[in-house]
Kinemage of the C-alpha trace (Angstrom):
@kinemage 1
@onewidth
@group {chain A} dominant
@subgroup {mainchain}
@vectorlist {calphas} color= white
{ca unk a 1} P -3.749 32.671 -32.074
{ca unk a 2} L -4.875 34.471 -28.873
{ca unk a 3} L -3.019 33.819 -25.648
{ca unk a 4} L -5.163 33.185 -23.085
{ca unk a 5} L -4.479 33.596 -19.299
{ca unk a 6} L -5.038 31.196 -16.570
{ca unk a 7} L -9.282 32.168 -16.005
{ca unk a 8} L -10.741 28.535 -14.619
{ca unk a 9} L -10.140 27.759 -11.114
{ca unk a 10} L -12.003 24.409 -10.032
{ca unk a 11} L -11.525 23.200 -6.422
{ca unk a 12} L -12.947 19.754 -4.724
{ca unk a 13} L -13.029 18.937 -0.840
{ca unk a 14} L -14.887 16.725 1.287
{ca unk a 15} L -14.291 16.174 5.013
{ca unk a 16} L -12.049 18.573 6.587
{ca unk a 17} L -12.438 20.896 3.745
{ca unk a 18} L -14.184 23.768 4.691
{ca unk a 19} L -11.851 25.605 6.525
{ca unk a 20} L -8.947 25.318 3.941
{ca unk a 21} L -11.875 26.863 1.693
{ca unk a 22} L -13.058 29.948 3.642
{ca unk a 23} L -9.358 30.581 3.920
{ca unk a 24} L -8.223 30.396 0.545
{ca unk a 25} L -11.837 32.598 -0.004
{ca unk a 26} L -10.982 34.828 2.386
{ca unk a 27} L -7.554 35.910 0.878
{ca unk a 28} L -8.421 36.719 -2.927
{ca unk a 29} L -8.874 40.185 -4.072
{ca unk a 30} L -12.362 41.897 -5.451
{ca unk a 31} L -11.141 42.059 -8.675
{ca unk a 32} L -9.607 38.514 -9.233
{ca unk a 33} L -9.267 37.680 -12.762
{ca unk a 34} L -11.042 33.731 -12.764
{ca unk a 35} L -13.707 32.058 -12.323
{ca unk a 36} L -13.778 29.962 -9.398
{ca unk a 37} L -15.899 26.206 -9.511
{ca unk a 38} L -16.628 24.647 -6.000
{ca unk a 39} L -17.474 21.118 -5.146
{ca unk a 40} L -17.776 20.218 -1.244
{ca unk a 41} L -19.343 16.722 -0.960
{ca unk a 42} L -22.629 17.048 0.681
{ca unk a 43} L -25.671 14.660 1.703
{ca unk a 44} L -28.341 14.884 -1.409
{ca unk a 45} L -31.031 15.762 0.720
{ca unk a 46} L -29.326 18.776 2.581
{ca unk a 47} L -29.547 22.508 2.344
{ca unk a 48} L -26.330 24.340 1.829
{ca unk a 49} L -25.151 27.152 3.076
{ca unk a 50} L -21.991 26.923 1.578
{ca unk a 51} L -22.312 30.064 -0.920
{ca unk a 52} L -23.785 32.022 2.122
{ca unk a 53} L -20.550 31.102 4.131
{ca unk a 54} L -17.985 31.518 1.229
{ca unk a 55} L -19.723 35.056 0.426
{ca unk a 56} L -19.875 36.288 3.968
{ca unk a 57} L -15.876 34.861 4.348
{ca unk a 58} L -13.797 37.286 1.426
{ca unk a 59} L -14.863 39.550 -0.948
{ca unk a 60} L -15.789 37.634 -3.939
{ca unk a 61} L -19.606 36.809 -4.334
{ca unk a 62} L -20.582 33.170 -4.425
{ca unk a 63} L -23.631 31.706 -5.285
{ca unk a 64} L -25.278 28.292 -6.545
{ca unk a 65} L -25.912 28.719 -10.079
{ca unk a 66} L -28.411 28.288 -12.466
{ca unk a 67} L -28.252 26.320 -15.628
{ca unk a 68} L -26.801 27.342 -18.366
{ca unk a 69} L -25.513 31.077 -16.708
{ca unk a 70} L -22.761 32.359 -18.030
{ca unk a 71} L -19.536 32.222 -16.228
{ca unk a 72} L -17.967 35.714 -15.069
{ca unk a 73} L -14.732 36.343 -13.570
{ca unk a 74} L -14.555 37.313 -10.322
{ca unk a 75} L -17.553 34.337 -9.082
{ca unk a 76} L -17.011 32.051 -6.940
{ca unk a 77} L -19.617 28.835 -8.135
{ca unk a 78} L -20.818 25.932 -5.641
{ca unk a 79} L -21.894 22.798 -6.804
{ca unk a 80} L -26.131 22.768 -4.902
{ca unk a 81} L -27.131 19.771 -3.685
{ca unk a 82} L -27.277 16.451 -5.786
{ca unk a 83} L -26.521 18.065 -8.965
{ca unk a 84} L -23.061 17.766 -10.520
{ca unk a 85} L -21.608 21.357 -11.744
{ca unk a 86} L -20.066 21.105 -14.899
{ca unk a 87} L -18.769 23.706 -17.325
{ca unk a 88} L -18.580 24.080 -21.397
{ca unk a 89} L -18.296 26.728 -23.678
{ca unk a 90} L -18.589 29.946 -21.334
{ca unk a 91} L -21.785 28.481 -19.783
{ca unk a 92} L -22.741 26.525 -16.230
{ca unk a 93} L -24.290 22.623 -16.551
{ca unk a 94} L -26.126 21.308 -14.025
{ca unk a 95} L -26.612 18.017 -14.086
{ca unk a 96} L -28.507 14.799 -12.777
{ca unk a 97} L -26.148 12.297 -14.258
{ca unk a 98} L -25.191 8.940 -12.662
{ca unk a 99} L -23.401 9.978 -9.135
{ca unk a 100} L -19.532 9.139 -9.458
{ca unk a 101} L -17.879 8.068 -6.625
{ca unk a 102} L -21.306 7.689 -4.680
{ca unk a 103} L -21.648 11.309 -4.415
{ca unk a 104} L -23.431 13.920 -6.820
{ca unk a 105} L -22.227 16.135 -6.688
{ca unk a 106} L -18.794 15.041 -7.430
{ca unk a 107} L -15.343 16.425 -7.755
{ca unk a 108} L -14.310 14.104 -11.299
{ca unk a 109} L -17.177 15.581 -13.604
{ca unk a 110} L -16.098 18.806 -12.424
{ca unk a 111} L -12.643 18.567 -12.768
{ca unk a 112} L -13.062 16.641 -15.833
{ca unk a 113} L -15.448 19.329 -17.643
{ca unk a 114} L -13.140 22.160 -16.779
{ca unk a 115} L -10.185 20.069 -18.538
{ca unk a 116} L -12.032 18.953 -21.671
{ca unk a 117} L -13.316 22.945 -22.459
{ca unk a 118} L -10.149 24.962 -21.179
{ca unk a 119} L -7.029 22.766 -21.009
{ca unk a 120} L -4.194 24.498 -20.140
{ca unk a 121} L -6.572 27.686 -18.811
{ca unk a 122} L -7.765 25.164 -16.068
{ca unk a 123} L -5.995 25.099 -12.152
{ca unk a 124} L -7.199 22.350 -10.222
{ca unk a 125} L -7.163 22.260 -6.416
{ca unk a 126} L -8.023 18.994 -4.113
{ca unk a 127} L -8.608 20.040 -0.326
{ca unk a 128} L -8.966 17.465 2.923
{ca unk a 129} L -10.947 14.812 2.395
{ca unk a 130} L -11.552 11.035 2.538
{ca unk a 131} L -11.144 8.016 -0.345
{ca unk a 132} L -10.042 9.869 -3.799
{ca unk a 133} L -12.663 11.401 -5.343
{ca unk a 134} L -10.927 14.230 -7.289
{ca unk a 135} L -7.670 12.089 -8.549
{ca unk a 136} L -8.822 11.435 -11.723
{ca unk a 137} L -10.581 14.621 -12.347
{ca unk a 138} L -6.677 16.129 -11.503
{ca unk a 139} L -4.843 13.585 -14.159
{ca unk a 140} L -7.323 15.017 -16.764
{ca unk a 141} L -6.300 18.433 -16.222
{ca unk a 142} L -3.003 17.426 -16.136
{ca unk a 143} L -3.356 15.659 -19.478
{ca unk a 144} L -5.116 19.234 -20.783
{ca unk a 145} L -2.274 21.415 -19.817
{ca unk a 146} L -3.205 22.295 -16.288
{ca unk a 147} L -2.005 22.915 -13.188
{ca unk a 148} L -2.957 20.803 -10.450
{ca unk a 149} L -2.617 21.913 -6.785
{ca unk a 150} L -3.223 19.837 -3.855
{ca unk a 151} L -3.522 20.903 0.040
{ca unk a 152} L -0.134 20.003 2.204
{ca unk a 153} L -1.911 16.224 3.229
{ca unk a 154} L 0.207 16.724 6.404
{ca unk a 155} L -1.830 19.934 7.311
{ca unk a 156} L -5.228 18.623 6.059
{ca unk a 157} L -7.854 17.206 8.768
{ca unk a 158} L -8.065 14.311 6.481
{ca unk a 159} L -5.568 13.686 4.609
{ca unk a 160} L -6.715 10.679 1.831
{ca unk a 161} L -7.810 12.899 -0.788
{ca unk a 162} L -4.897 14.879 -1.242
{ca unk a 163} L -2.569 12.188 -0.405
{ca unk a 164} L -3.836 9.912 -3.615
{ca unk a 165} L -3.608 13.044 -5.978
{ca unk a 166} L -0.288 13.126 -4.837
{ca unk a 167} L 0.745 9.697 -5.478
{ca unk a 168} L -0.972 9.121 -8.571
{ca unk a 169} L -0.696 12.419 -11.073
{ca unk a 170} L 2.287 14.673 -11.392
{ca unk a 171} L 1.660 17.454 -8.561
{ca unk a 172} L 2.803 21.218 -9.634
{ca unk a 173} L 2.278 22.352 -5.890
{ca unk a 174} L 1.622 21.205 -2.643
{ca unk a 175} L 0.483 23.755 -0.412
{ca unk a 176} L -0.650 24.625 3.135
{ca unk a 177} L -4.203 26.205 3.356
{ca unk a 178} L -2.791 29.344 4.015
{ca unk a 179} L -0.488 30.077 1.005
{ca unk a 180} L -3.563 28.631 -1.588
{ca unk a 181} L -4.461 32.404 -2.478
{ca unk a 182} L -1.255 33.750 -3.135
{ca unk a 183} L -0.564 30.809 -5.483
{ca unk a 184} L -3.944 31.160 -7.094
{ca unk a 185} L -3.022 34.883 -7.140
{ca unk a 186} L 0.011 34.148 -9.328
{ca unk a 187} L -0.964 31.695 -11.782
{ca unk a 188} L -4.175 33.404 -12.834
{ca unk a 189} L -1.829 35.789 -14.466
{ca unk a 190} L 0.318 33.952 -16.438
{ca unk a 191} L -0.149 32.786 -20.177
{ca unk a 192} L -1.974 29.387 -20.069
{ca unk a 193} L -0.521 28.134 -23.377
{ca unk a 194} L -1.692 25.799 -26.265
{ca unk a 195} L -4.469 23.794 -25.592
{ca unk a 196} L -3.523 19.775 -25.753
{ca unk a 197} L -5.693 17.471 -28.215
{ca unk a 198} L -8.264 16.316 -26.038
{ca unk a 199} L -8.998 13.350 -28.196
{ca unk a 200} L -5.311 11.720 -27.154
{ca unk a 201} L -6.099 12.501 -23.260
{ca unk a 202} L -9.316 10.667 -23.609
{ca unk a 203} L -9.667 7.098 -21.806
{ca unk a 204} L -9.772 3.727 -22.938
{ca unk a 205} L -12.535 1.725 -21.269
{ca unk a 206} L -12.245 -2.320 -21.327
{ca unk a 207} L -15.580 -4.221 -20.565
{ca unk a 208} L -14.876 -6.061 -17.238
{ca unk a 209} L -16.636 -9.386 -15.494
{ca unk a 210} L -17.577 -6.581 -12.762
{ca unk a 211} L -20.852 -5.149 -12.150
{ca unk a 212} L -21.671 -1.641 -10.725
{ca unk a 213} L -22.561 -1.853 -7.283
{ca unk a 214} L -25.556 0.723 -7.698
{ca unk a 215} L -27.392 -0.934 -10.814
{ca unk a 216} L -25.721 -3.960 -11.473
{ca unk a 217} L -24.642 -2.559 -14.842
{ca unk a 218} L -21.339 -4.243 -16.591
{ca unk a 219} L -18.602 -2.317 -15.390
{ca unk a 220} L -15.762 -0.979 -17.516
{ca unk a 221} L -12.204 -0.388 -16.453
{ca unk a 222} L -10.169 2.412 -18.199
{ca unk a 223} L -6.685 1.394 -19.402
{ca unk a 224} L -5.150 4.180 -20.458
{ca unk a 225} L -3.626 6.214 -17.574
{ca unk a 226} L -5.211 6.268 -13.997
{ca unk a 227} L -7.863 3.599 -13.547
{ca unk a 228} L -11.202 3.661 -12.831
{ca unk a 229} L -14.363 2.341 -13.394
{ca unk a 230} L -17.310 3.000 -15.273
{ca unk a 231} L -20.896 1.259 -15.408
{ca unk a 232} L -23.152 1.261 -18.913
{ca unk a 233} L -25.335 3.876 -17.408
{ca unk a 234} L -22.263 6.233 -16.018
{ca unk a 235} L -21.712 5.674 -12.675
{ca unk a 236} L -17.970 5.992 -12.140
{ca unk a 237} L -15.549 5.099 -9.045
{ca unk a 238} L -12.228 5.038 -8.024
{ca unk a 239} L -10.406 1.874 -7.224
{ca unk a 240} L -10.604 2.537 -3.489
{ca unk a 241} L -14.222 3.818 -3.832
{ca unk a 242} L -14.953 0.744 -5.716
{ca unk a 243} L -13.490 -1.294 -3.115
{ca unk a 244} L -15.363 0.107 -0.108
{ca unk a 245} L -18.925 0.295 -1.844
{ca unk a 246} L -17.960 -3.218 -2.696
{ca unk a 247} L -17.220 -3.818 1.368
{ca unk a 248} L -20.670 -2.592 2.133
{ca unk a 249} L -22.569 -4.543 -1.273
{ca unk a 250} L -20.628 -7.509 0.739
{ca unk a 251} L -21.872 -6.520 4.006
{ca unk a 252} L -26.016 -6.159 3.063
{ca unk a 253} L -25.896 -9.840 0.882
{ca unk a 254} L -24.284 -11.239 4.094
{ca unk a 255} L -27.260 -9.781 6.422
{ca unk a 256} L -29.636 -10.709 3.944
{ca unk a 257} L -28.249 -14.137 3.983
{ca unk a 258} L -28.640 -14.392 8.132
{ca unk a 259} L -32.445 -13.179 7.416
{ca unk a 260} L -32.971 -15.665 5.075
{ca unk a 261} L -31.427 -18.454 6.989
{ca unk a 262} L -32.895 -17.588 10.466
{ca unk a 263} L -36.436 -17.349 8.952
{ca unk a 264} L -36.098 -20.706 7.486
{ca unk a 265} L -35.291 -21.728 10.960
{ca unk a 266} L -38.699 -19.801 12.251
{ca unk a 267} L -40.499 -21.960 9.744
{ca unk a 268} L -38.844 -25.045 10.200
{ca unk a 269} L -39.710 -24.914 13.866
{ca unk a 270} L -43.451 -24.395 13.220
{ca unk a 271} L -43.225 -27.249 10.489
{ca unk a 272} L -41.808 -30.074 12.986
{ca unk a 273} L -44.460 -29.305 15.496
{ca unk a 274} L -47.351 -30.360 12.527
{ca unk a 275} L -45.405 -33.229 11.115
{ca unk a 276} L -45.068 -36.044 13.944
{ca unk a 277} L -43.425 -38.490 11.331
{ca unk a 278} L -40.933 -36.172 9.999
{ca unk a 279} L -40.450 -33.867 13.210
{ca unk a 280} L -36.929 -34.759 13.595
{ca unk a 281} L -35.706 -33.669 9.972
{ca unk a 282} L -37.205 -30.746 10.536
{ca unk a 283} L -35.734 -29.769 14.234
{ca unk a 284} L -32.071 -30.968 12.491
{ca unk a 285} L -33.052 -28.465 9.810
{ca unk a 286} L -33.687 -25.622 11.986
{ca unk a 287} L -30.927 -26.429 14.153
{ca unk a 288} L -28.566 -26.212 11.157
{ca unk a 289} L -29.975 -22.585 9.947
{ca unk a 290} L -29.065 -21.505 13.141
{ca unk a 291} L -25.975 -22.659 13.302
{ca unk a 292} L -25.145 -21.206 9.726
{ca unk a 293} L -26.577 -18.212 10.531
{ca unk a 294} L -24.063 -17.794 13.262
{ca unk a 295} L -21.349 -18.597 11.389
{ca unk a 296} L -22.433 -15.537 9.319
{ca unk a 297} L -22.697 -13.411 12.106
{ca unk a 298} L -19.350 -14.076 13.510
{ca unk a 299} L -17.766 -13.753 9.882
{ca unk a 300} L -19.694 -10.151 9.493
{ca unk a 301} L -18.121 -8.860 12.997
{ca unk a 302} L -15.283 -10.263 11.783
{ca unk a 303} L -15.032 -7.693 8.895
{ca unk a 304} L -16.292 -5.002 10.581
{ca unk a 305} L -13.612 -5.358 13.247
{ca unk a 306} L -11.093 -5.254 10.609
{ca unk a 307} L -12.577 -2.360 8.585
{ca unk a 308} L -12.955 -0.515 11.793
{ca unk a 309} L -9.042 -1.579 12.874
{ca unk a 310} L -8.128 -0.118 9.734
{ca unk a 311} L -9.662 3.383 10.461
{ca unk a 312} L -8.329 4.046 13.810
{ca unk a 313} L -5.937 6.512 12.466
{ca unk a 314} L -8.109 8.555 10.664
{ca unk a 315} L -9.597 11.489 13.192
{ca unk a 316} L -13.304 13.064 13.135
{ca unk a 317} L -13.984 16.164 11.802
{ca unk a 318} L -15.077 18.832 14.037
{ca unk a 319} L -17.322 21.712 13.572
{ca unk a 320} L -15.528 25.035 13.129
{ca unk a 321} L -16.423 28.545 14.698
{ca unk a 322} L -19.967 27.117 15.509
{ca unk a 323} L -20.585 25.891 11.853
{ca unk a 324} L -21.377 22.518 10.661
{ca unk a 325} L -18.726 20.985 7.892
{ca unk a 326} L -21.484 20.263 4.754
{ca unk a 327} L -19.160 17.532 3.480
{ca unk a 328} L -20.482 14.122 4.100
{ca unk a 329} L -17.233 12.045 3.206
């Protein structure tokens, strides 16, 4: 059987994670022996520079690929806009699946891809970011035979993404920005081993009572290693992205509630002035919309305060050398 060296190299950021990016770029030689995979979460609608950037940073040339191109050594590959990147048999897949985490594209299918085609062959890499996109792509390519690499979270603008990798799937390094490369430089020449049976690493998904906050699809919840959950369509999300889409799903029923309630109340008005006999029902009724719809009110700044209280540590990213950061969480 052939040995076959360490050749896949997939990295995810989000906030905070461009710089840590241009600097591992900006350290490899012209003649590294991988293929690098990129995945910076960015706004569907945007334009990205990011392969301009990357390319114009260190000497390897980076592009946004096309469909089904073959994957060469020595490439650095960027997710474009609203289009997961995924990889398989020596050939790029871009893809308009179901977003994961909210965002397409995504760090899991990535991550994921990479682990299910090249096992052990695969390093992983999860730069600054928020939430924990990227976790469970990292536990897959752990489960493959890979290595999985996360930036130092004490070093990274934003810290979250890291930090969960690192608490949730058995880290091989944790590294400052700066020493990335040289890692990268080392591992891509060593013997990747035997591939693991992929069929064993695969998830177990249990139907849930849950629904998926995008399509109101039954939700799934994986119990076999780290959890997360998947709709019937394919949207996927981590337990803490879950959680916060499920903060703002909680958020819009509540304002739609105070809508409903206070336009009742408009009506109700406009009835009691037509109805002599029953004009006092009718102010009571509007007066009790009101009221209600207060209630509401107060209970929605109530959660916002706390959700806000709860993010005062976090700090906001700042653009870097006159360029925008193209991540959007």
């Amino acid at each position: 059987m052939a040995i076959h060296m360490r050749d896949i190299i997939v990295i995810g950021a989000s906030a905070g994670g461009l710089e840590p990016l241009k600097q591992l770029v900006s350290e490899l030689p012209p003649n590294f022996p991988a293929a690098i995979f990129v995945v910076l979460h960015m706004p569907a609608t945007s334009i990205s520079r990011l392969p301009e950037i990357l390319s114009n940073t260190g000497p390897l040339p980076a592009s946004h690929p096309p469909d089904g191109n073959r994957i060469r050594h020595g490439h650095v590959y960027v997710a474009p806009p609203d289009q997961h990147l995924l990889i398989n048999d020596g050939h790029i897949q871009l893809s308009l699946a179901p977003k994961e985490n909210r965002a397409r594209p995504a760090i899991n299918p990535l991550f994921r891809s990479a682990a299910w085609a090249y096992g052990p062959r695969v390093v992983g890499v999860v730069l600054s970011g928020t939430l924990d996109d990227g976790t469970a792509g990292l536990w897959e390519i752990k489960q493959c035979g890979g290595k999985a690499i996360v930036q130092d979270p004490k070093e990274a603008q934003f810290s979250d993404m890291p930090q969960n990798a690192l608490e949730h799937v058995p880290i091989d390094y944790v590294m400052p920005s700066r020493g990335l490369a040289a890692l990268l430089i080392d591992l891509v020449g060593q013997p990747a081993g035997l591939p693991s049976q992929q069929e064993e690493n695969m998830k177990d998904f249990q139907l849930t009572d849950l629904t998926c906050p995008d399509c109101r699809g039954p939700i799934s919840e994986s119990s076999k290693g780290i959890k997360e959950y998947r709709c019937r369509v394919g949207h996927r999300y981590s337990p803490e992205m879950y959680l916060a889409v499920q903060e703002e799903t909680q958020e819009r029923t509540l304002w739609a509630a105070v809508l409903a309630l206070e336009e009742g109340a408009k009506v109700a008005r406009e009835v009691s002035t037509q109805s002599n006999p029953a004009k006092r029902r009718y102010e009571q009724e509007a007066e009790n919309k009101v009221y209600a719809a207060g209630k509401i009110r107060d209970l929605i700044a109530f959660l916002t305060k706390a959700h806000s209280d709860h993010l005062t540590q976090e700090t906001q990213p700042n653009s870097v050398d006159g360029e925008a950061d193209e991540s959007a969480t």
